[in-house]
C-alpha positions in Angstrom: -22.6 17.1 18.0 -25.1 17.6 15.2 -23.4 16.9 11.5 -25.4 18.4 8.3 -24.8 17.7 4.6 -26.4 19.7 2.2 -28.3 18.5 -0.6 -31.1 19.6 -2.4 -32.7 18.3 -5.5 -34.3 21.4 -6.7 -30.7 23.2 -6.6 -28.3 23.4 -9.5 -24.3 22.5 -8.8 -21.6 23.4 -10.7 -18.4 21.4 -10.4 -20.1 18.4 -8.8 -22.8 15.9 -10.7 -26.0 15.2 -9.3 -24.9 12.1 -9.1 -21.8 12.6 -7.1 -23.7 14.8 -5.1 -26.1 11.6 -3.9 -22.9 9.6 -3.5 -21.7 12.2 -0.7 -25.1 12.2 0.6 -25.4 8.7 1.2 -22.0 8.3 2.2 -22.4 10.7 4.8 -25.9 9.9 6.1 -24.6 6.6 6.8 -22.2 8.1 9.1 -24.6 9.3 11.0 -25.1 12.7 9.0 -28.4 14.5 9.0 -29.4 15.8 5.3 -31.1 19.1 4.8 -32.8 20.5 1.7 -32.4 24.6 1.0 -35.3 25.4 3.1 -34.6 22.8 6.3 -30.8 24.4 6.1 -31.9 27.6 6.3 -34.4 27.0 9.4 -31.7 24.9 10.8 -29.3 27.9 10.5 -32.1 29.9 11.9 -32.8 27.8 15.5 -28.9 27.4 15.8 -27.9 31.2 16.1 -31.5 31.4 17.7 -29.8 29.0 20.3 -26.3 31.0 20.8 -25.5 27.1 19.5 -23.2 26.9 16.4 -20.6 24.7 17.5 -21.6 21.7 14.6 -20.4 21.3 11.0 -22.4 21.5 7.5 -21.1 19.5 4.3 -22.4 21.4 1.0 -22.1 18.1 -1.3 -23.1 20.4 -4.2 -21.0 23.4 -4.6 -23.6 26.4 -4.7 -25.0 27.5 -1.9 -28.7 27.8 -2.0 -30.4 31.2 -2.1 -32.2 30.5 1.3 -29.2 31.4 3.2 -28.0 34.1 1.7 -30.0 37.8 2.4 -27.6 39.5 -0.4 -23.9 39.8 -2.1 -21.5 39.4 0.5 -23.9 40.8 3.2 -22.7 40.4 6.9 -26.6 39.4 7.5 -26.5 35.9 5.7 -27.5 33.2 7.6 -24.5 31.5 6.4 -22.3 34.2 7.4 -23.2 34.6 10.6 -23.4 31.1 11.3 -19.5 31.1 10.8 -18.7 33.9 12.3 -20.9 32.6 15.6 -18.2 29.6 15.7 -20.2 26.9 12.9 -17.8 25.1 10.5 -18.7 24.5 7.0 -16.8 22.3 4.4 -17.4 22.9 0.8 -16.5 21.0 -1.5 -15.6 21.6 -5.4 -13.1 22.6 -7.5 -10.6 24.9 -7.0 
């Protein structure tokens, strides 16, 4: 099973630092996480519901999610929507 954390330079966060943000990325990675920018997250969305294959798990370690997977407000066409509602899990973190 293919594990993704989120991270992404170039992209603001709200609740979480940049810094914290690394900190879950290398954490992660060395778990054997794969880490995608905004674009490689959206392409990897893309090929998994390409795939019928949306069985694995993202980690957002900053708490926006990136414009790349979203089409428009609260559109059933996101990429991110209809990667959950195809089975994929995503964990969020932030604040409450």
């Amino acid at each position: 099973m293919t594990k993704i954390v989120y991270y992404d330079e170039y992209y603001a966060s709200s609740w979480i630092s940049k810094e914290w943000s690394k900190k879950i990325v290398e954490y992660l990675t060395q778990k054997g996480f794969i880490k995608k920018n905004a674009m490689e997250l959206r392409d990897w969305l893309k090929n998994r519901l390409h795939k019928k294959d949306c069985h694995e798990s993202v980690v957002f370690s900053q708490d926006m999610v990136p414009e790349t997977i979203l089409s428009g407000l609260n559109s059933q066409n996101d990429l991110v929507r209809r990667y959950l509602d195809d089975g994929g899990r995503i964990v969020w973190i932030g604040d409450h």
